[in-house]
N, C-alpha and C positions, 0 to 999 in steps of 0.2 A: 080369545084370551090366551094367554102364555103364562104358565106355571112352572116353577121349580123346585129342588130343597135341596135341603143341606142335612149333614150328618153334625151337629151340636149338640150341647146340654152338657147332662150330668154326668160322669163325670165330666171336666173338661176335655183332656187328653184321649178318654176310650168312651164316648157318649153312648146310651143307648137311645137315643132320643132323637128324631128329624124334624126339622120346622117345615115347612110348605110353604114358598114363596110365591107370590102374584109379579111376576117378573115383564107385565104388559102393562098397557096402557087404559084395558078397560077392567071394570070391574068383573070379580068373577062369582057369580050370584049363589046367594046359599040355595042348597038342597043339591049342589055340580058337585057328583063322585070326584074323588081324585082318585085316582091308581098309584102307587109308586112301588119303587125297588131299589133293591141296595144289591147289587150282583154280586161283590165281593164276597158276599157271605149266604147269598139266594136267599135273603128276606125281601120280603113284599108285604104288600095289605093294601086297604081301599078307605076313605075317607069321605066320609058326605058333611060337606060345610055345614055347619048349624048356621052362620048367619054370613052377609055378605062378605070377599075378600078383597080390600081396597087397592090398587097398583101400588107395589112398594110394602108391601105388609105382607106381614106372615103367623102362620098359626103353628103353634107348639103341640106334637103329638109324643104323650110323653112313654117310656118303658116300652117302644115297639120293638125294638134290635136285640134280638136274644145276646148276652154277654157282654154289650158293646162291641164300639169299633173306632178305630181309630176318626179321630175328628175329623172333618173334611173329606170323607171316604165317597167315592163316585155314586152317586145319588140321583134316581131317572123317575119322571112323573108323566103322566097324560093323562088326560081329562077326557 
């Protein structure tokens, strides 16, 4: 499986928010940690799927990014 995110949400412009993306071709099964991190600003945290994530789909984790950050901000995940 191949995962990614992105820095979106709320606000638009400075989100505090990252989605998780299934950026492969298989499914990525619930109960698979995700790790990720946002270096610009050295946030991190871990993520355990509650239910399967389909190729092309993403799950919204929401108020993780202390202050926000600008949208689209370099965004790193592994599983």
């Amino acid at each position: 499986p191949m995962a990614g995110c992105v820095v979106k949400g709320q606000p638009s412009e400075f989100p505090n928010d990252i989605a998780l993306v299934n950026k492969g071709l298989m499914v990525i099964k619930a109960g698979t940690t995700v790790k990720w991190s946002v270096p610009l600003i050295n946030a991190n945290g871990s993520y355990k799927l509650t239910s399967d994530l389909a190729p092309g789909k993403n799950v919204a984790l929401v108020n993780v990014l202390p202050g926000g950050v600008e949208a689209g901000s370099n965004c790193k995940v592994s599983l």
